[in-house]
NUKOL-118355 format. One line per 10 residues: number of its first residue (from 1); their letters; for each residue x, y, z of C-alpha. Coordinates in steps of 0.2 Angstrom, whole numbers, m for minus. Layout:
NUKOL-118355
NUM) a) X:Y:Z | ...
end
This chain:
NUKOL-118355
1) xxxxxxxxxx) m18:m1:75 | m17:13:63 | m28:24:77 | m16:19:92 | 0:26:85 | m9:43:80 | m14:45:98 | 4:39:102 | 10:54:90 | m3:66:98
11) xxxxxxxxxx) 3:63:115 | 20:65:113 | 16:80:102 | 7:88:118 | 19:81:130 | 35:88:120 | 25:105:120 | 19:106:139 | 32:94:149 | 42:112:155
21) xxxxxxxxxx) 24:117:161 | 21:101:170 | 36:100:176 | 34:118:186 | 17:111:193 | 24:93:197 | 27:94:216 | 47:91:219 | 51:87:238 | 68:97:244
31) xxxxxxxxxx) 82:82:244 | 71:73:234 | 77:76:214 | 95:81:210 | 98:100:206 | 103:97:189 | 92:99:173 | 85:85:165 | 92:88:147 | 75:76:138
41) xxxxxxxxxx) 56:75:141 | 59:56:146 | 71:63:160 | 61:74:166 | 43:62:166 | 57:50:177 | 60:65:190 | 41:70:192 | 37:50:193 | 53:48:207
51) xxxxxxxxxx) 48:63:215 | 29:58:215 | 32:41:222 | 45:48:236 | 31:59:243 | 19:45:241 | 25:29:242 | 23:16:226 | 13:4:236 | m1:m1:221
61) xxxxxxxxxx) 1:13:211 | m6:10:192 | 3:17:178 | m14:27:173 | m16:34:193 | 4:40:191 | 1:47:175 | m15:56:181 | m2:65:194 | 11:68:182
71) xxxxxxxxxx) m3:77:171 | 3:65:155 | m4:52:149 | m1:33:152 | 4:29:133 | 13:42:135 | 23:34:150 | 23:17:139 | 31:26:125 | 45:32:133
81) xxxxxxxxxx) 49:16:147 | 40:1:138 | 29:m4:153 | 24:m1:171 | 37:m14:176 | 52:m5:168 | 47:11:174 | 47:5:190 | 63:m3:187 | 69:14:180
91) xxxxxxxxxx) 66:22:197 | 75:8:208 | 91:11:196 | 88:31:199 | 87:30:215 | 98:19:219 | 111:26:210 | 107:44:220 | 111:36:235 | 128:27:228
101) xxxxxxxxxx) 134:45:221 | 128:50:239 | 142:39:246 | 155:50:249 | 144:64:257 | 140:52:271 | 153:47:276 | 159:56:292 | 173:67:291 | 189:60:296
111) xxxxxxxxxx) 197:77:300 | 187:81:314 | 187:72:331 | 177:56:327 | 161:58:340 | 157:77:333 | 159:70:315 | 147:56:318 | 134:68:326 | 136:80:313
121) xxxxxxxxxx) 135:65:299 | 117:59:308 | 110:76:307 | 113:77:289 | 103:61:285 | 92:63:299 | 85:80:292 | 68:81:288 | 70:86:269 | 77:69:265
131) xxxxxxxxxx) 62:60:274 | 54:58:258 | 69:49:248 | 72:39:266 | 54:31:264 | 56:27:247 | 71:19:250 | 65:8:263 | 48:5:253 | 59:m2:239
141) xxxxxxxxxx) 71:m11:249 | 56:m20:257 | 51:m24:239 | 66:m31:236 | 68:m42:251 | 51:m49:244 | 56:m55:227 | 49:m41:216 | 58:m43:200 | 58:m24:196
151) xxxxxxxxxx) 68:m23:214 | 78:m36:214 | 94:m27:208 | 93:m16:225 | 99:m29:236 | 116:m28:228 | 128:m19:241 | 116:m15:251 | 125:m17:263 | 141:m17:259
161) xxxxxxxxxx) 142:m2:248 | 139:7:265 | 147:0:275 | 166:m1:266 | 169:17:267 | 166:19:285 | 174:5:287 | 190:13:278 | 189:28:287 | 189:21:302
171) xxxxxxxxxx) 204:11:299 | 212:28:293 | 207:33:312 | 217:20:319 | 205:8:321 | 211:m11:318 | 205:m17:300 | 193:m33:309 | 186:m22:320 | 182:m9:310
181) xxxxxxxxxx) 174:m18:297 | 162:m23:312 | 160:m8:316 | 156:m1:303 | 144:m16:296 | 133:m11:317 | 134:8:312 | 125:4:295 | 112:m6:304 | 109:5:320
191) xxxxxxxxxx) 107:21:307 | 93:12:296 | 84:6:312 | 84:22:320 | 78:31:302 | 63:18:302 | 62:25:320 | 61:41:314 | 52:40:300 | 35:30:309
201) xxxxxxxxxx) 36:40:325 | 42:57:319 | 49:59:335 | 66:69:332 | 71:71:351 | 70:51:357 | 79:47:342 | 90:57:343 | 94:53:360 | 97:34:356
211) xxxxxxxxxx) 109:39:343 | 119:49:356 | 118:32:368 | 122:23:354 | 137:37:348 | 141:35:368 | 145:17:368 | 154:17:352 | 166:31:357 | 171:22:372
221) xxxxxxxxxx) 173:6:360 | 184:16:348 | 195:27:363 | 200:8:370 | 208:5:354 | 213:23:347 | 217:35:360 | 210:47:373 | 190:51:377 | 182:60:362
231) xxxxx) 173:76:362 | 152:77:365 | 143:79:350 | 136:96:347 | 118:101:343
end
């Protein structure tokens, strides 16, 4: 027992000594970690382990092969988040809670006419430096949809969360309240499929022509009820 919290001790002694070292090896996908510093070594292990598994998906990863990649140890990941399951659940919270702060971000701007601002709001989250958060994303929300407890709390507002501040901006548009919450709710969905799209084929063009047909039919949907013909979207 003695021996195990001496090599506890060890390792965090190493890791408080190397983690700014490791942490400039660790591979950090653009779009992948937020540009603020991690102020503790616990912080910053939780970036490399997020930006580790974004790139490479959790799938069956072990705490001993994650450690391995973060060059650390896996008491060392123990010691600072309890277990492989609270990690885990660590980086559902993190990651979820990026794409909540993200919010506002995505949601298209309601200053410029509605069909450029759509186009514009699809480029931005269909750009291939977010393609490594955009898997994970999906890899835990599949996770979730199956019952693992460490994903479980990523169903909350999944949808909704997403769909509400469309949905409020379209009613700022003039859009009636029912119909824009539906609206809304389909814009949500259409956007995820077409980002699975995205991500399994890689193909940017046909994708990105769907969303135009899609962006099509909804401006037509939106003009019947708000005004005149809207503008063409702009590469």
């Amino acid at each position: 027992m003695v021996a195990k919290h001496v090599e506890v001790v060890i390792d965090l002694v190493a890791a408080l000594r190397n983690v700014d070292e490791d942490m400039k090896r660790a591979h950090v996908p653009h779009g992948t970690v937020i540009g603020v510093e991690p102020a503790s070594p616990r912080q910053k292990l939780l970036q490399a382990a997020i930006a580790h598994v974004a790139e490479h998906g959790l799938g069956d990863l072990s705490l001993r092969a994650l450690a391995g990649e973060l060059r650390t140890s896996h008491r060392m990941l123990i010691f600072h988040f309890g277990s492989k399951e609270q990690l885990w659940s660590e980086i559902v919270h993190t990651v979820e809670q990026r794409q909540r702060d993200q919010l506002a971000e995505l949601v298209p701007d309601p200053t410029r006419p509605t069909r450029e601002a759509l186009w514009k709001w699809w480029k931005h989250i269909s750009d291939p430096s977010l393609w490594p958060s955009e898997r994970l994303f999906f890899e835990l929300y599949g996770q979730a949809l199956q019952g693992r407890p460490h994903a479980a709390a990523f169903l909350d507002g999944i949808v909704g969360d997403w769909a509400e501040p469309i949905a409020q901006a379209n009613v700022a548009a003039g859009v009636p309240e029912a119909v824009a919450h539906a609206h809304a709710r389909l814009g949500v969905a259409v956007t995820r499929g077409l980002l699975l799209d995205l991500l399994a084929t890689g193909d940017v063009d046909r994708v990105d022509e769907a969303m135009g047909a899609f962006l099509d039919l909804y401006a037509a949907a939106v003009t019947q009820t708000v005004g005149p013909a809207l503008p063409a979207p702009r590469s």
